[in-house]
Structures are given as structure tokens and as C-alpha cells.
GUKEMAR-503863 format. One record per residue (C-alpha): x, y, z. Coordinates in steps of 0.1 Angstrom, whole numbers, padded with zeros to 4 digits, always signed. Layout:
! GUKEMAR-503863
XYZ ...
This chain:
! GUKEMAR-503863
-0330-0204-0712 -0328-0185-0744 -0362-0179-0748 -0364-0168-0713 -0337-0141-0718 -0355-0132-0747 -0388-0129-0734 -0374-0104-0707 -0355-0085-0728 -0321-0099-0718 -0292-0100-0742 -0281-0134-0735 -0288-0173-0747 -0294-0197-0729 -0277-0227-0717 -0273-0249-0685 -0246-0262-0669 -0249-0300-0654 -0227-0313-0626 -0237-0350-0630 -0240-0372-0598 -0259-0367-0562 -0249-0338-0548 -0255-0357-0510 -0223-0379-0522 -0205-0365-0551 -0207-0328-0537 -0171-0315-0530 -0153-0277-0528 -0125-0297-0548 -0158-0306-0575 -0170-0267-0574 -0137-0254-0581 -0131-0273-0609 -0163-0262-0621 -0154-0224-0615 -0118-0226-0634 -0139-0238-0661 -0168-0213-0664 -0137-0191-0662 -0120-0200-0689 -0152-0191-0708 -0139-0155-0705 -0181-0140-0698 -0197-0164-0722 -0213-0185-0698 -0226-0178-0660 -0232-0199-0637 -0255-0197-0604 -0275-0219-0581 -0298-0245-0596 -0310-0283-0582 -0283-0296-0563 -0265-0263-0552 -0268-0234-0527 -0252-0202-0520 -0224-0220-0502 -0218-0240-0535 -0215-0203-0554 -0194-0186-0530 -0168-0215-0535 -0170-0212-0571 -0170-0176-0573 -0137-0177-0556 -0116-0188-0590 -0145-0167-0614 -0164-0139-0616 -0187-0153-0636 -0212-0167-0610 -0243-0154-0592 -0264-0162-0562 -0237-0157-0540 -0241-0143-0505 -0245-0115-0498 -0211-0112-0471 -0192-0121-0508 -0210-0099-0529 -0236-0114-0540 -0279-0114-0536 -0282-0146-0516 -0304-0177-0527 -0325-0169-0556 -0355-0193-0550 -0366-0172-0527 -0377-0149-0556 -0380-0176-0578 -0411-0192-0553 -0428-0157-0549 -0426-0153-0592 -0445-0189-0592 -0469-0174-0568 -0478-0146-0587 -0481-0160-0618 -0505-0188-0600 -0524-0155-0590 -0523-0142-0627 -0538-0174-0633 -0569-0171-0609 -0574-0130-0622 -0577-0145-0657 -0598-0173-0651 -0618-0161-0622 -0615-0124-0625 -0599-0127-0588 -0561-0131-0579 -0568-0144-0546 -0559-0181-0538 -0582-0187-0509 -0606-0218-0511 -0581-0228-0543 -0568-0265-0543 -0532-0258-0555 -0511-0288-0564 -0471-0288-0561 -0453-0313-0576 -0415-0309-0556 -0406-0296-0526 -0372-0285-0525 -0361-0249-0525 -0383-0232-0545 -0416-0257-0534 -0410-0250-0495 -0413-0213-0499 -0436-0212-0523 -0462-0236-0501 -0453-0211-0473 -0470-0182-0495 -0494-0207-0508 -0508-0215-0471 -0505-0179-0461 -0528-0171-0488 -0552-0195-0479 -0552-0222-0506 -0557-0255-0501 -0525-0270-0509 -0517-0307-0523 -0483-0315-0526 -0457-0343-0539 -0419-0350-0539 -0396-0381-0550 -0372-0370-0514 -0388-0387-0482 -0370-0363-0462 -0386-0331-0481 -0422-0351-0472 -0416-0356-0437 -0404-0316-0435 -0437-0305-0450 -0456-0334-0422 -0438-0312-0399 -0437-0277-0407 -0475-0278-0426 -0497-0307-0415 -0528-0286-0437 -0507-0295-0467 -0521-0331-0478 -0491-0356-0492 -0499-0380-0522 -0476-0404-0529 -0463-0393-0568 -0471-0369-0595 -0497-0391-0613 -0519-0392-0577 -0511-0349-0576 -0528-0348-0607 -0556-0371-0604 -0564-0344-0571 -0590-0322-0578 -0569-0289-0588 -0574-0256-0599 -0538-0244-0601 -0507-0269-0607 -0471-0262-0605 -0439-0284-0611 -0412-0270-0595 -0389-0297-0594 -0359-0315-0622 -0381-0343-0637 -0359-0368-0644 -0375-0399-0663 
């Protein structure tokens, strides 16, 4: 996090906050408050906002005891749920990639692999499709499989990262928490 801050120009470090447990189970306003008092407490040092496991929802309750949170909604103040920009960044980097490599941005005919599917995957194989790439796509979450069988049949499914990157690819993106 610090390098990225640097590398834009922003006077902060870097850190990351870690809420340990699934956020299906352990999940709780009671959990996100606690959380707030204590990024609080920090007095501006730290600030928190959505990551893996947590919405807008999530920050709204936690920017209710600090004002030291972002991605909040927009009815409290806030810009609503950064993946969205996050995705559409990863997209145009990927088409940075194919300027520099194939003096072309476009994505069309390109077989793009996405490791993850959550927030920031869904969207961003939404402007992969719309592109016209060829998109091959993985996640550890049955449910987040069965959404992308649903939404965007085009999209084929391998079973786990190593079969994503034994695909034939031009473009690959991880855009999911590896955990090993």
C-alpha cells in the first residue's frame, strides 16, 4: 500500500486492516463497530474502506462511530462501492498491455484469463465481454461460478488457477485474496 500511494503521488503509507474469520458467519454491525471505535482511536492515521469480505453497507456502519472510512454510500456521504472503478482500472491497464505488445488497445479476439470473481472480477468480465475478448475465468466460491454460468455462458469455467493458466492466454489478471 505504500508503494501504491507513492507511485500516485499520495502522502500516505500503506497498511491493511484484517478482520479475521468468514464474513458469511462471523460478519456482525456489533463486529464493524468495534472495528470503527478502533480506527478511531487512531486519530487520522489509519483509514479504512471496503476490501474482501466487506461492502458499502459494512462502511456505512463503521463510519457511524469514525470519520475515518471511505466507500460509503453515497445517501451517507460517501462514493459508493469502489470496485466498480477498481474493475474498469484492471481493464485499462489489460488494454495498456495489448497497445504495448500489439500496438492495439483493443481486446477483441484476446483470450483473457481471470483468476476470482467476486466484486471486482464480475465487473470487470462484464467490460471484458463487452469488448469482445474471449474470457477464461476461475474462482474458489461455487456460488460466484454458477453466477458467471448464469449471467455469461461465453465465459468458459476451469476448475482452479493452475488449469486458468495452463489456458492459452494473452492477458491474465488475479483479482482475488490468494490465500495459501
Amino acid at each position: 500500500m505504500t508503494y501504491k500511494n507513492a507511485i500516485s503521488g499520495l502522502n500516505f503509507g500503506g497498511g491493511k486492516a484484517v478482520i479475521w474469520g468468514d464474513p458469511g458467519v462471523a460478519k456482525s454491525d456489533e463486529l464493524h463497530l468495534a472495528y470503527g471505535r478502533l480506527v478511531e482511536s487512531l486519530a487520522g492515521r489509519y483509514y479504512t474502506a471496503c476490501d474482501v469480505g466487506t461492502d458499502v453497507s459494512d462502511m456505512d456502519v463503521i463510519g457511524s462511530v469514525t470519520k475515518y472510512v471511505g466507500s460509503r454510500s453515497p445517501e451517507h456521504g460517501g462514493s459508493g462501492d469502489s470496485s466498480i472503478l477498481t474493475a474498469w482500472g484492471v481493464f485499462q491497464g489489460m488494454r495498456a498491455v495489448a497497445e504495448h505488445l500489439w500496438s492495439n488497445p483493443s481486446l477483441a479476439g484476446r483470450a483473457v484469463g481471470v483468476a476470482g470473481l467476486g466484486k471486482v472480477g464480475k465487473t470487470l468480465v462484464a467490460h471484458l465481454i463487452e469488448a469482445g475478448a474471449i474470457v477464461v475465468a476461475t474462482d474458489i466460491n461455487e456460488a460466484r461460478l454458477a453466477w458467471a454460468r448464469n449471467m455469461h455462458p461465453q465465459v468458459t469455467l476451469v476448475g482452479d488457477t493452475d488449469a486458468l493458466l495452463a489456458s492459452n492466454l494473452d492477458i491474465y489478471a488475479v483479482v482475488r485474496w490468494v490465500v495459501r
